[in-house]
mmCIF file of the N, C-alpha and C atoms, coordinates in Angstrom:
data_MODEL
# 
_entry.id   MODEL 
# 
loop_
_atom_site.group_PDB 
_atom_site.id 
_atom_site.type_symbol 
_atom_site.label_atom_id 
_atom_site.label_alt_id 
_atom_site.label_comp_id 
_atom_site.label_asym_id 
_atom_site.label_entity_id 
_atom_site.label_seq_id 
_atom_site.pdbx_PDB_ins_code 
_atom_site.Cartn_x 
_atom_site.Cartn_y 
_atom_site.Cartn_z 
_atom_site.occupancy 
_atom_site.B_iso_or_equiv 
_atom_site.pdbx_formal_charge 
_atom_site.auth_seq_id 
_atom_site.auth_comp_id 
_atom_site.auth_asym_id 
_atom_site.auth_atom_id 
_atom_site.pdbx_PDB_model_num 
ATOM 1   N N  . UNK A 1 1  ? 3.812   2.029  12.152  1.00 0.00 ? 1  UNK A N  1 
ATOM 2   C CA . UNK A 1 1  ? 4.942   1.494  11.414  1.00 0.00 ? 1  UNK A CA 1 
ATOM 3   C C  . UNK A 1 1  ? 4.825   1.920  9.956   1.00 0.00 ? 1  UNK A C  1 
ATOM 4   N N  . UNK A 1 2  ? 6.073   2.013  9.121   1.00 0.00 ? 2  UNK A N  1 
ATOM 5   C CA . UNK A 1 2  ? 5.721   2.580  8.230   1.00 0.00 ? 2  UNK A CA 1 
ATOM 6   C C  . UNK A 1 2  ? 6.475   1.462  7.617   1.00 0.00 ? 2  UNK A C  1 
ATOM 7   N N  . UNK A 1 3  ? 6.431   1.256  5.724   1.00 0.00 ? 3  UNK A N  1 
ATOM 8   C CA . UNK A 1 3  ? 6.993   0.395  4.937   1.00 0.00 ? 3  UNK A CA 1 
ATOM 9   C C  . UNK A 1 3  ? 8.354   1.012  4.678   1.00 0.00 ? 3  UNK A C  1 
ATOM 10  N N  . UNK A 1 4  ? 9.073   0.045  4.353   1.00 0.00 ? 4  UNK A N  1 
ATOM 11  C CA . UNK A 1 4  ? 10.921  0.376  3.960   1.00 0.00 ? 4  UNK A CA 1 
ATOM 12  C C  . UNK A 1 4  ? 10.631  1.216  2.503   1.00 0.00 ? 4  UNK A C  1 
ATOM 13  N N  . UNK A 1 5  ? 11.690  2.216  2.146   1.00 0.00 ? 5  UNK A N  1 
ATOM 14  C CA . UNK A 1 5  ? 11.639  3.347  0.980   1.00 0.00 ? 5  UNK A CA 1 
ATOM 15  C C  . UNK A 1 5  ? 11.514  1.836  -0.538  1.00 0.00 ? 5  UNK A C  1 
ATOM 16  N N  . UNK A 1 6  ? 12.347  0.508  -0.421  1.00 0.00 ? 6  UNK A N  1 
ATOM 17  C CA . UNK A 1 6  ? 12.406  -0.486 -1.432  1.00 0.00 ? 6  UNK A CA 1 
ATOM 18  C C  . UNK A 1 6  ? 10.779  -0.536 -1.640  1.00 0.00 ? 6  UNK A C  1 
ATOM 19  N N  . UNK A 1 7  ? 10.371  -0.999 -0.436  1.00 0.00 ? 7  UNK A N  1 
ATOM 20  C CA . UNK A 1 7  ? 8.923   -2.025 -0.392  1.00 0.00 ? 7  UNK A CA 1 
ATOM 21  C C  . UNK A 1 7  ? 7.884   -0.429 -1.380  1.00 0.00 ? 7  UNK A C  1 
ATOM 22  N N  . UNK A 1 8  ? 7.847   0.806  -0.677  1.00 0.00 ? 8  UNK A N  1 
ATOM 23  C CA . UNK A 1 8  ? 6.765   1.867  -1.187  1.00 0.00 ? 8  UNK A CA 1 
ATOM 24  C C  . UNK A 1 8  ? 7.273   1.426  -2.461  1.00 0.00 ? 8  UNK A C  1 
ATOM 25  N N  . UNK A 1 9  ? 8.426   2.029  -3.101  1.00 0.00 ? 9  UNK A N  1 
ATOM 26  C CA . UNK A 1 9  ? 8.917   2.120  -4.620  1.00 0.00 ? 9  UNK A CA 1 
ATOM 27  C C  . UNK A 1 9  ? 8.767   0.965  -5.616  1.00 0.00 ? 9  UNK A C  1 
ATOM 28  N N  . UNK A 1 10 ? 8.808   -0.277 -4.483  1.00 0.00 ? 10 UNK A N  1 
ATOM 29  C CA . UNK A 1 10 ? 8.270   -0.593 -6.009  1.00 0.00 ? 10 UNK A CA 1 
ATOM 30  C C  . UNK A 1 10 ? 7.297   -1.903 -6.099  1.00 0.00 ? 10 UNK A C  1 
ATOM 31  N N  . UNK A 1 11 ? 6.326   -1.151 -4.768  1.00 0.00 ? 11 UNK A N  1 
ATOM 32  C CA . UNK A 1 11 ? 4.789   -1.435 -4.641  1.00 0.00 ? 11 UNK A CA 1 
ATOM 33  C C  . UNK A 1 11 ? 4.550   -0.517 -5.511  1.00 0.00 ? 11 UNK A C  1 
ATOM 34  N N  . UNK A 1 12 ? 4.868   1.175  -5.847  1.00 0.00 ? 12 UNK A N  1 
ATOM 35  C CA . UNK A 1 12 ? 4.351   2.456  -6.448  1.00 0.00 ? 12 UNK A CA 1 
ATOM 36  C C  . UNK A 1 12 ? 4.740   1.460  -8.440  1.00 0.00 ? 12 UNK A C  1 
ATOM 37  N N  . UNK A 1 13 ? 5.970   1.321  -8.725  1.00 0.00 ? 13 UNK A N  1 
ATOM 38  C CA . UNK A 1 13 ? 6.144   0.717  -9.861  1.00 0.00 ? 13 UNK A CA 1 
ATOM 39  C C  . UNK A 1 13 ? 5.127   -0.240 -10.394 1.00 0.00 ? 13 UNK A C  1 
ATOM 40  N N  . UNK A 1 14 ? 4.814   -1.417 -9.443  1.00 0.00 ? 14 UNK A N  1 
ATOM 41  C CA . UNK A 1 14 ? 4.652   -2.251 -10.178 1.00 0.00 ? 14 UNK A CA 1 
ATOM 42  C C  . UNK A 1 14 ? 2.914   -1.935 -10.708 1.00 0.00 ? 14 UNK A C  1 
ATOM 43  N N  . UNK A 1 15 ? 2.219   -0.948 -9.467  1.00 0.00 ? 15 UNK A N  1 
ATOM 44  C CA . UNK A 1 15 ? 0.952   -0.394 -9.488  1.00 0.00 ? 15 UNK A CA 1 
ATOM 45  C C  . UNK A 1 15 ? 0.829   0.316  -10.739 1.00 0.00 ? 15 UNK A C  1 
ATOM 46  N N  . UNK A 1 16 ? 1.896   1.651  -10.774 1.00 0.00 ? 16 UNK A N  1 
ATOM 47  C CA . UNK A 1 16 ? 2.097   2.009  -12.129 1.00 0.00 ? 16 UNK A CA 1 
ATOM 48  C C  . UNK A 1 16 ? 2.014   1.262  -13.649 1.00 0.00 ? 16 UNK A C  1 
ATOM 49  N N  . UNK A 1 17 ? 3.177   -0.075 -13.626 1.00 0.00 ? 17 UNK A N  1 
ATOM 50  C CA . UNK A 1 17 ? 2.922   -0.614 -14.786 1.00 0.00 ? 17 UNK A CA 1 
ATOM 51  C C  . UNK A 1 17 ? 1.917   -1.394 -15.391 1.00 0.00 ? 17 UNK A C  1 
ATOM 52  N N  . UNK A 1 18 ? 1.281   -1.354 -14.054 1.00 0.00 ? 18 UNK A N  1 
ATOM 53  C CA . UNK A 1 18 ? -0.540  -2.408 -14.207 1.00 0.00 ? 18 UNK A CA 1 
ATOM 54  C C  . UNK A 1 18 ? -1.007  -1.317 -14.578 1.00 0.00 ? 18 UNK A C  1 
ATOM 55  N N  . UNK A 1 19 ? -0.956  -0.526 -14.623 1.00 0.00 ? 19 UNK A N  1 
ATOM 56  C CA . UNK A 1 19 ? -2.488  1.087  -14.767 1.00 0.00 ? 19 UNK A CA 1 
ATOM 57  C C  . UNK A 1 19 ? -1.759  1.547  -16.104 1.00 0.00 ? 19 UNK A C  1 
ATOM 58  N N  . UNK A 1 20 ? -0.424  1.379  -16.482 1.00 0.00 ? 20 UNK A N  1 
ATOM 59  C CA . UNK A 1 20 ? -0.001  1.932  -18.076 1.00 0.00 ? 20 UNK A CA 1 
ATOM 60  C C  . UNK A 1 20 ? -0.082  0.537  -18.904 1.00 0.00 ? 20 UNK A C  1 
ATOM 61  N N  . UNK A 1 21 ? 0.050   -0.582 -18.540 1.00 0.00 ? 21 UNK A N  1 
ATOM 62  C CA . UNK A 1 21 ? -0.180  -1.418 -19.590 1.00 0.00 ? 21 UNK A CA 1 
ATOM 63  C C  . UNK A 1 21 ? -0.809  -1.927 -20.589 1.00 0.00 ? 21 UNK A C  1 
ATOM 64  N N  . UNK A 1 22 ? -2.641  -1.789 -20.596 1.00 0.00 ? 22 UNK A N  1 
ATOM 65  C CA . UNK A 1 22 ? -3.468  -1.775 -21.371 1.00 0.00 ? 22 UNK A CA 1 
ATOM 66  C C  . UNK A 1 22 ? -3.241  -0.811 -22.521 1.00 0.00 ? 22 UNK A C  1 
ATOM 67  N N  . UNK A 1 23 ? -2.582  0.440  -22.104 1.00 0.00 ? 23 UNK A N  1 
ATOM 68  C CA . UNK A 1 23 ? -2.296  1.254  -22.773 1.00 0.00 ? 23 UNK A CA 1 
ATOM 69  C C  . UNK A 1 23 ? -0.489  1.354  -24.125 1.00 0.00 ? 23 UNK A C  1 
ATOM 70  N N  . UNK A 1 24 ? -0.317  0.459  -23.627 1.00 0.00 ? 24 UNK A N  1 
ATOM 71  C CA . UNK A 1 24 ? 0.665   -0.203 -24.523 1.00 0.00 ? 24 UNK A CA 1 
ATOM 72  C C  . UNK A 1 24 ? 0.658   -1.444 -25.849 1.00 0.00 ? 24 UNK A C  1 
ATOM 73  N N  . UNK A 1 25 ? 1.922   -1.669 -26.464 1.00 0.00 ? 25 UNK A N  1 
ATOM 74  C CA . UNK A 1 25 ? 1.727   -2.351 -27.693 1.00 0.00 ? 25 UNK A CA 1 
ATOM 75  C C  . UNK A 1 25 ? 1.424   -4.013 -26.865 1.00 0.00 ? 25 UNK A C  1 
ATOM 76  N N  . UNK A 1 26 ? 2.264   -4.134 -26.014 1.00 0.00 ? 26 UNK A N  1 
ATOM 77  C CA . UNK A 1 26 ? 1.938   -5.409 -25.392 1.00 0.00 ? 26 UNK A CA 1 
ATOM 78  C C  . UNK A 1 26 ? 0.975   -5.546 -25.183 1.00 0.00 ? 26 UNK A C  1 
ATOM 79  N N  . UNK A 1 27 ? 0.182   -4.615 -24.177 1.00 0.00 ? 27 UNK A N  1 
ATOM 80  C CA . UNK A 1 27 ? -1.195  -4.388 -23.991 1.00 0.00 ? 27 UNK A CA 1 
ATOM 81  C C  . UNK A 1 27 ? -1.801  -4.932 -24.941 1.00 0.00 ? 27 UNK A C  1 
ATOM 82  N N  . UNK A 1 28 ? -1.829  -4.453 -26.337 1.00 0.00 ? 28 UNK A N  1 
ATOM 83  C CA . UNK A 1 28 ? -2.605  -4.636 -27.366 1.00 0.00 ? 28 UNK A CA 1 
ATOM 84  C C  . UNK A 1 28 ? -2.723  -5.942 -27.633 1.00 0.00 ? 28 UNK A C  1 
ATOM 85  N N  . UNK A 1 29 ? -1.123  -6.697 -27.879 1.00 0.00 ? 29 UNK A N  1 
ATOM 86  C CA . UNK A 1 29 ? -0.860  -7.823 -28.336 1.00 0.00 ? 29 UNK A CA 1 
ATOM 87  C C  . UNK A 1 29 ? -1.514  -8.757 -27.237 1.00 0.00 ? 29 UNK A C  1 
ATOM 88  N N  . UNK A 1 30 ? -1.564  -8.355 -26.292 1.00 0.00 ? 30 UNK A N  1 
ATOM 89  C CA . UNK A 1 30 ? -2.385  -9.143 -25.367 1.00 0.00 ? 30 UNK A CA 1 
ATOM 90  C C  . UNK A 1 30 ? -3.999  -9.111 -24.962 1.00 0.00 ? 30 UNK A C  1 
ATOM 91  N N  . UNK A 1 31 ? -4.572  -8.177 -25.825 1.00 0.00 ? 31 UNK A N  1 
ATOM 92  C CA . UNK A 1 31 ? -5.917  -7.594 -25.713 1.00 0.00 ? 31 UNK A CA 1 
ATOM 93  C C  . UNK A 1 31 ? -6.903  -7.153 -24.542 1.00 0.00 ? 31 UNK A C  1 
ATOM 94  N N  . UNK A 1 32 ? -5.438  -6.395 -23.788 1.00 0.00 ? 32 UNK A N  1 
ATOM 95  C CA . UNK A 1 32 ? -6.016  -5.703 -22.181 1.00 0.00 ? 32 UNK A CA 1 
ATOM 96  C C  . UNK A 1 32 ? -6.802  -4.392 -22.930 1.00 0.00 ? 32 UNK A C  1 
ATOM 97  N N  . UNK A 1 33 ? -7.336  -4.581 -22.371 1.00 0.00 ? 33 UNK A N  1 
ATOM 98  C CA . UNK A 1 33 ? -8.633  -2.937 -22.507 1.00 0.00 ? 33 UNK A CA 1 
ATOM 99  C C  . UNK A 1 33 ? -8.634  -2.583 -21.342 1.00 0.00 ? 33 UNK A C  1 
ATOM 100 N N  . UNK A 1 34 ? -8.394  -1.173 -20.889 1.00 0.00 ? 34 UNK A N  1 
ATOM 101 C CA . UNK A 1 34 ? -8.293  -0.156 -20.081 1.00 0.00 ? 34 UNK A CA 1 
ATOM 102 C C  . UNK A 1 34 ? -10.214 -0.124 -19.334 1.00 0.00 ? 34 UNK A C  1 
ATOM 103 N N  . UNK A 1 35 ? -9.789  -0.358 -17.815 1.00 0.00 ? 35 UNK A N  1 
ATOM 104 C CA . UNK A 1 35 ? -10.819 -0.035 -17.411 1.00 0.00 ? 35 UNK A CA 1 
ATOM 105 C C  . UNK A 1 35 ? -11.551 1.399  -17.258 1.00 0.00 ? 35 UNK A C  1 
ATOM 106 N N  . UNK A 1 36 ? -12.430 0.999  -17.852 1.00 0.00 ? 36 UNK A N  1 
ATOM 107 C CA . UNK A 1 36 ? -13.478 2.424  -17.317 1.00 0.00 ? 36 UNK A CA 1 
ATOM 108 C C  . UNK A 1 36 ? -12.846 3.628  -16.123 1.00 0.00 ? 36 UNK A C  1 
ATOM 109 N N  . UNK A 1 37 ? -13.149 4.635  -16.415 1.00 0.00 ? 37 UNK A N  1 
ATOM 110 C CA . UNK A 1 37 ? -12.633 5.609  -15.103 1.00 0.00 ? 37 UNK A CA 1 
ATOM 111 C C  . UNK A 1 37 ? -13.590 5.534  -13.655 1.00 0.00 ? 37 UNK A C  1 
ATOM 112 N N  . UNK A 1 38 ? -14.662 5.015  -14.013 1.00 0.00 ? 38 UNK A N  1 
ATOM 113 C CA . UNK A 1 38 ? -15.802 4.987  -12.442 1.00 0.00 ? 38 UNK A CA 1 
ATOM 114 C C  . UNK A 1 38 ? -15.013 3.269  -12.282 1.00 0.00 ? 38 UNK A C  1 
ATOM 115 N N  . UNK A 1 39 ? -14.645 3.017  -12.777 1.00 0.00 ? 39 UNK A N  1 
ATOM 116 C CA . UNK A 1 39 ? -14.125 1.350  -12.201 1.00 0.00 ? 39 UNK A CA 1 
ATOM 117 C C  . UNK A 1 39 ? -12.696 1.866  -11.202 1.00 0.00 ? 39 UNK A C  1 
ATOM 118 N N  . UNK A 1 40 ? -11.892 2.620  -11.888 1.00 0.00 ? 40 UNK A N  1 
ATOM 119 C CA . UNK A 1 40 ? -10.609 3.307  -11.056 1.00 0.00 ? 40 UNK A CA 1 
ATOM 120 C C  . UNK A 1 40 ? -10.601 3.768  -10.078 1.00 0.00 ? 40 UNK A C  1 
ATOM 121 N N  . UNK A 1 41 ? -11.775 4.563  -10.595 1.00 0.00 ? 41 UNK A N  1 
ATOM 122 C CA . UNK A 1 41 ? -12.051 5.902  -8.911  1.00 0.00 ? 41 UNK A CA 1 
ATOM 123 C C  . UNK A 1 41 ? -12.201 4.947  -7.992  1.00 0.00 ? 41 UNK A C  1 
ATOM 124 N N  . UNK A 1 42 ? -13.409 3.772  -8.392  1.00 0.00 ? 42 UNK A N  1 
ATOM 125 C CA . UNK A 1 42 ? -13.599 2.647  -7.123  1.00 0.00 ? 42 UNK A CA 1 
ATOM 126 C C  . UNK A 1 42 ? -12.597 2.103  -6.880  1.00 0.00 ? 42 UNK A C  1 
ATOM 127 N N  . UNK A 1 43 ? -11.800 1.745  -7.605  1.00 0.00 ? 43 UNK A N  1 
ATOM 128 C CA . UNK A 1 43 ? -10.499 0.820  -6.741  1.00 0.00 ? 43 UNK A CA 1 
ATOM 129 C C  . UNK A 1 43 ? -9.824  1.868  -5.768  1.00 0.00 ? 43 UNK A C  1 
ATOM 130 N N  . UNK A 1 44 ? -9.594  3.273  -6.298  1.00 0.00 ? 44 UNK A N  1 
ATOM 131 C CA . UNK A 1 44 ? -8.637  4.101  -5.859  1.00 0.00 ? 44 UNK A CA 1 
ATOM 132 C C  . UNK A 1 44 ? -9.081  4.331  -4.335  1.00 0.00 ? 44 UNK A C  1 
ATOM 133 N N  . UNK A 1 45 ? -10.841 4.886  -4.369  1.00 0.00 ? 45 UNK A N  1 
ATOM 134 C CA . UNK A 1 45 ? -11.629 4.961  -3.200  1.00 0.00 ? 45 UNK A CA 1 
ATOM 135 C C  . UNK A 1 45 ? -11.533 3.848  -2.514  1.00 0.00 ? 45 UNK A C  1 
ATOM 136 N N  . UNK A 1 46 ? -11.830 2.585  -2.595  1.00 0.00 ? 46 UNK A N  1 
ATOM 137 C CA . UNK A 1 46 ? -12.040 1.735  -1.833  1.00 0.00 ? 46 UNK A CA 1 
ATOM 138 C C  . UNK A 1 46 ? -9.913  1.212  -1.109  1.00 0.00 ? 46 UNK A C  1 
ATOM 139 N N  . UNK A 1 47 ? -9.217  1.064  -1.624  1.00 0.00 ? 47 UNK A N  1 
ATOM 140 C CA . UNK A 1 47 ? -8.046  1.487  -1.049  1.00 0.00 ? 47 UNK A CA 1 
ATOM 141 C C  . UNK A 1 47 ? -7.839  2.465  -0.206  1.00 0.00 ? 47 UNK A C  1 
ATOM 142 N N  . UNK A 1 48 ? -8.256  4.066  -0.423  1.00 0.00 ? 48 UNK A N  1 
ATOM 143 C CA . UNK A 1 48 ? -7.779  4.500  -0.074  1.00 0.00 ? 48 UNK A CA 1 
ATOM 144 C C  . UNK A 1 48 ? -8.905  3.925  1.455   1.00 0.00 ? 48 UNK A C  1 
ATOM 145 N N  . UNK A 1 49 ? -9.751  4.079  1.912   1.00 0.00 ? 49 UNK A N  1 
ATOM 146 C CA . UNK A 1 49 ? -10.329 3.344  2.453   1.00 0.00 ? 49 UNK A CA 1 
ATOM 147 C C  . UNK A 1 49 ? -9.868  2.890  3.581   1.00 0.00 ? 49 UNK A C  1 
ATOM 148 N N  . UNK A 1 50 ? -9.244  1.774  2.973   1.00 0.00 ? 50 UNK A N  1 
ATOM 149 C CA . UNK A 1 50 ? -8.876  0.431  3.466   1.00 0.00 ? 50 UNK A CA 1 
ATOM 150 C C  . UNK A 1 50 ? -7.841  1.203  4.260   1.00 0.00 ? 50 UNK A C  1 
ATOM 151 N N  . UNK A 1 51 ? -6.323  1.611  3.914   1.00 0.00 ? 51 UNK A N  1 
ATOM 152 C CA . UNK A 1 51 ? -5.770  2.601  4.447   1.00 0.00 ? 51 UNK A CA 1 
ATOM 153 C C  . UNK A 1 51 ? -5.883  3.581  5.725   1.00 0.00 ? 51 UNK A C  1 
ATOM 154 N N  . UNK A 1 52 ? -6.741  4.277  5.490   1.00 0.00 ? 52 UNK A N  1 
ATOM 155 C CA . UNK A 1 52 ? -7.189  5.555  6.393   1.00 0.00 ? 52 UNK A CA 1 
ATOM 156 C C  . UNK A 1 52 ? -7.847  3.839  7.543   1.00 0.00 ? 52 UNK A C  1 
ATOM 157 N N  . UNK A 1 53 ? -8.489  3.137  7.344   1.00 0.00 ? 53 UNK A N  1 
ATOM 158 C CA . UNK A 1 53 ? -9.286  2.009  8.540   1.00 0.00 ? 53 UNK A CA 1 
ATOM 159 C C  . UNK A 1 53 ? -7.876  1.518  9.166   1.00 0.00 ? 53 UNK A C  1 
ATOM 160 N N  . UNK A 1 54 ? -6.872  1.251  8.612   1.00 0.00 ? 54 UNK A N  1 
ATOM 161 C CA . UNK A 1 54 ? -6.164  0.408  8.988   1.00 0.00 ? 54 UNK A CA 1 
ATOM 162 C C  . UNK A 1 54 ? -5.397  1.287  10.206  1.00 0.00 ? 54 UNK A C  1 
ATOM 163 N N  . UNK A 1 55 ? -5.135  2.226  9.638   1.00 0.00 ? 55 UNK A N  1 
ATOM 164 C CA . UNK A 1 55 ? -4.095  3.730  10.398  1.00 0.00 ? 55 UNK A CA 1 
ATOM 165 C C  . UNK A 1 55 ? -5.227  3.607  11.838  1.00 0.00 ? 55 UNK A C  1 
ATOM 166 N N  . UNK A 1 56 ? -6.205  3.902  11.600  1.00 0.00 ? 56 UNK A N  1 
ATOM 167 C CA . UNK A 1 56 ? -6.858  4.346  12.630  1.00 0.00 ? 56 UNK A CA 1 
ATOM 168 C C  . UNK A 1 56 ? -7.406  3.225  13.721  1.00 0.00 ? 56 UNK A C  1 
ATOM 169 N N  . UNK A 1 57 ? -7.757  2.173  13.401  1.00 0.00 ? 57 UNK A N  1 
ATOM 170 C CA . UNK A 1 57 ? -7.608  0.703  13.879  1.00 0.00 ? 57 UNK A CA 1 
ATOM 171 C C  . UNK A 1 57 ? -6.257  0.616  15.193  1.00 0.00 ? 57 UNK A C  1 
ATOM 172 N N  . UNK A 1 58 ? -5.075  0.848  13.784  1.00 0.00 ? 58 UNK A N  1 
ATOM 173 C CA . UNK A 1 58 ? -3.640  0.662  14.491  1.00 0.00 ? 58 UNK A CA 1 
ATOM 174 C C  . UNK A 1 58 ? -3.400  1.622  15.371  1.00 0.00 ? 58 UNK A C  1 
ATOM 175 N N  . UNK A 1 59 ? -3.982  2.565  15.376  1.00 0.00 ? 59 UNK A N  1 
ATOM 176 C CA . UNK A 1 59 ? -3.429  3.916  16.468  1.00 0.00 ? 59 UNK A CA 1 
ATOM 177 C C  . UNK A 1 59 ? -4.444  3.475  17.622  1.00 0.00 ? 59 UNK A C  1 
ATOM 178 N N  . UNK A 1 60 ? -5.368  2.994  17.847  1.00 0.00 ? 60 UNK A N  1 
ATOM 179 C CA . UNK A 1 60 ? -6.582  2.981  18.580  1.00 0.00 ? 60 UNK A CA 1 
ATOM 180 C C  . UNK A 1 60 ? -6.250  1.540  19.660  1.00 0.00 ? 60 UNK A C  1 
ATOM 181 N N  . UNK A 1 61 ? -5.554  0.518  18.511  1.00 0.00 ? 61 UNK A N  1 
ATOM 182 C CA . UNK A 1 61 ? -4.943  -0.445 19.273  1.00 0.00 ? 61 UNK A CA 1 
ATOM 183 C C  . UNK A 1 61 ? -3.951  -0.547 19.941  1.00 0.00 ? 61 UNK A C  1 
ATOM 184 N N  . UNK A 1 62 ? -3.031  0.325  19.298  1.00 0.00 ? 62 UNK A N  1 
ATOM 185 C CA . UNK A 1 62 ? -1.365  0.550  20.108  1.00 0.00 ? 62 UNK A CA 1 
ATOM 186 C C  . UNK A 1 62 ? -1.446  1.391  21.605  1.00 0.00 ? 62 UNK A C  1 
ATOM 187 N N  . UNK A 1 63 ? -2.931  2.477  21.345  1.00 0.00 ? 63 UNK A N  1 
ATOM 188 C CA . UNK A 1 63 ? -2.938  3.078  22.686  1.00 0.00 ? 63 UNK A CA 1 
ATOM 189 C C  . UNK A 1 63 ? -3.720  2.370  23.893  1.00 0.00 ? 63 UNK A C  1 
ATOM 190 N N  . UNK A 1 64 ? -4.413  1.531  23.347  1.00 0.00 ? 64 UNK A N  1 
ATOM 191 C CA . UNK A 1 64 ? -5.474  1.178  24.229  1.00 0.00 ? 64 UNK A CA 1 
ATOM 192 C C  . UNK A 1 64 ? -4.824  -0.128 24.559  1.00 0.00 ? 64 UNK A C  1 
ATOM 193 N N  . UNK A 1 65 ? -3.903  -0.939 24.244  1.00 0.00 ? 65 UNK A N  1 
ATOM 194 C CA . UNK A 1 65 ? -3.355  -2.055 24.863  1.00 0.00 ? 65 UNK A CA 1 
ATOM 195 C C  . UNK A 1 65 ? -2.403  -2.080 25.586  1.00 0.00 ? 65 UNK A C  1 
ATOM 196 N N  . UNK A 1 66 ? -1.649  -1.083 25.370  1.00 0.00 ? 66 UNK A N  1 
ATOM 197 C CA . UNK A 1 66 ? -0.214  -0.330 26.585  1.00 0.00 ? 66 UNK A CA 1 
ATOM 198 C C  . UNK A 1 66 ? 0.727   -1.133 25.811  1.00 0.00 ? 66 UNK A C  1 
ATOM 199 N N  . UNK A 1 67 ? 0.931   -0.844 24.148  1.00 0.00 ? 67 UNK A N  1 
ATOM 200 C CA . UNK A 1 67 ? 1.997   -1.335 24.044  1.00 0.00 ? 67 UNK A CA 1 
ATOM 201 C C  . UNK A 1 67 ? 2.948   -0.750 24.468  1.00 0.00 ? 67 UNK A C  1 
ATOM 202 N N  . UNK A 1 68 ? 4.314   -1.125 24.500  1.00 0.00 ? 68 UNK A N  1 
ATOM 203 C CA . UNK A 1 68 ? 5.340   -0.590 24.941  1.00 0.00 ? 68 UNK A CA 1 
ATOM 204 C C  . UNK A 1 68 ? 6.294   -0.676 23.665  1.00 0.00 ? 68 UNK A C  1 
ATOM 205 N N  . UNK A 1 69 ? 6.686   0.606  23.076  1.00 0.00 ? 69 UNK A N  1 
ATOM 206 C CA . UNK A 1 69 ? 7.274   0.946  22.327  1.00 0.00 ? 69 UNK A CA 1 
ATOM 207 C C  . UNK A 1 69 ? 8.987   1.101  22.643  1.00 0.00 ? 69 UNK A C  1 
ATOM 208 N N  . UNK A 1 70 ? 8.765   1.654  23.590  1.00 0.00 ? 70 UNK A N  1 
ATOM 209 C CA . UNK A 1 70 ? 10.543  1.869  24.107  1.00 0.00 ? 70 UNK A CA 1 
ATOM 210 C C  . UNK A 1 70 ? 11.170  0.444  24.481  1.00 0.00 ? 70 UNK A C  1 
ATOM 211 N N  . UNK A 1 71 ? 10.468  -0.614 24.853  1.00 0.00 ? 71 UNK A N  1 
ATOM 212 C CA . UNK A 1 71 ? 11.132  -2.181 25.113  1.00 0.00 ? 71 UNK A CA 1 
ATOM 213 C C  . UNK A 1 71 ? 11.180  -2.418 23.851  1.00 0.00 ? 71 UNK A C  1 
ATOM 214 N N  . UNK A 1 72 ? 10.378  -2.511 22.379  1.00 0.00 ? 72 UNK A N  1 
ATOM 215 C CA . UNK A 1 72 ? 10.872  -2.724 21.083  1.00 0.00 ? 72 UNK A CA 1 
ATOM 216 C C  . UNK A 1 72 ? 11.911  -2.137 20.836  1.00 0.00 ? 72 UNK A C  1 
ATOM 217 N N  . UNK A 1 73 ? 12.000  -1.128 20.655  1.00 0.00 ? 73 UNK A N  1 
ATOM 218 C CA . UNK A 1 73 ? 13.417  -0.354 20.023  1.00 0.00 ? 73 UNK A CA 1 
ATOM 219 C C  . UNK A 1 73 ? 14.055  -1.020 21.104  1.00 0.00 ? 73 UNK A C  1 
ATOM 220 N N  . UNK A 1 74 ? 14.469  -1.164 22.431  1.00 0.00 ? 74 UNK A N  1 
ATOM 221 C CA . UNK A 1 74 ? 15.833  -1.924 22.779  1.00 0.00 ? 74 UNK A CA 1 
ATOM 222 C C  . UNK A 1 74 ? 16.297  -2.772 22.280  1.00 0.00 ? 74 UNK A C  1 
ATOM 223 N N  . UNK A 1 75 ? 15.113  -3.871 21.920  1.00 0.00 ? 75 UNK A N  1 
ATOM 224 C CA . UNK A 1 75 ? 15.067  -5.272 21.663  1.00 0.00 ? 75 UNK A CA 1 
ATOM 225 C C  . UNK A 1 75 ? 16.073  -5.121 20.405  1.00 0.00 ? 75 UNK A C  1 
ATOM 226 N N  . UNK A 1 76 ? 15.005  -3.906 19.795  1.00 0.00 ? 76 UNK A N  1 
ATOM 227 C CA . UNK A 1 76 ? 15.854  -3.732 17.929  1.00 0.00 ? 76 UNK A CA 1 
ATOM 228 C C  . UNK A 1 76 ? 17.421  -3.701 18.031  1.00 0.00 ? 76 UNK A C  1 
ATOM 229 N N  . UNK A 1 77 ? 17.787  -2.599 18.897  1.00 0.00 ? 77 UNK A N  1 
ATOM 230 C CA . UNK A 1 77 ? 18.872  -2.018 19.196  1.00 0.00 ? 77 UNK A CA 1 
ATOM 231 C C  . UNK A 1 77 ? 20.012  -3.565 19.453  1.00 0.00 ? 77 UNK A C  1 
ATOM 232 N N  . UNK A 1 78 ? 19.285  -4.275 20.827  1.00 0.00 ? 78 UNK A N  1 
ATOM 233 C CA . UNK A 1 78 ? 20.378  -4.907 20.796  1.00 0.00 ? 78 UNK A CA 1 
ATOM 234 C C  . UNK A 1 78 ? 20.751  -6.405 19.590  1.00 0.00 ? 78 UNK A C  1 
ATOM 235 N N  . UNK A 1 79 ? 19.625  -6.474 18.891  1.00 0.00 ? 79 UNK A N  1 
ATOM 236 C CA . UNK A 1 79 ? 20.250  -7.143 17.959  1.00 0.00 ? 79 UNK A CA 1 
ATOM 237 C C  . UNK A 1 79 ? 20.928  -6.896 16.585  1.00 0.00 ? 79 UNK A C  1 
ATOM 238 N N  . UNK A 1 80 ? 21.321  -5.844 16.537  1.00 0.00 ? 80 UNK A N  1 
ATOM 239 C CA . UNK A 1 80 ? 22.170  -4.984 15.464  1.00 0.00 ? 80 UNK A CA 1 
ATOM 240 C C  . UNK A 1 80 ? 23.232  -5.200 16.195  1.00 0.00 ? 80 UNK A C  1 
# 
């Protein structure tokens, strides 16, 4: 399953304005200091992480339990 184009854009925004804000006047006025770059890489690594486990988890579970994909989409279908 993938997220709706709203939910990525502005999960991607709001990620963005947390990672530029320290770096701003507000920032200042608020006395955020910019984390270290080995503090980033770790968040970035350990996400990405989390991610790649989850994908592979979910593919491993969808095949090995017999979901049935084609009875969802009807289901979808007929309630539109």
């Amino acid at each position: 399953s993938s997220p709706s184009k709203y939910l990525l854009l502005s999960t991607l925004l709001i990620v963005g304005i947390g990672w530029i804000l320290p770096y701003t006047a507000i920032g200042a006025f608020f006395k955020f200091t910019p984390l270290p770059p080995v503090i980033m890489i770790t968040i970035v690594g350990i996400v990405l992480a989390y991610l790649i486990t989850v994908e592979i988890i979910k593919r491993f579970f969808y095949r090995t339990d017999g979901f049935d994909f084609a009875a969802i989409k009807t289901m979808v279908k007929r309630r539109k």
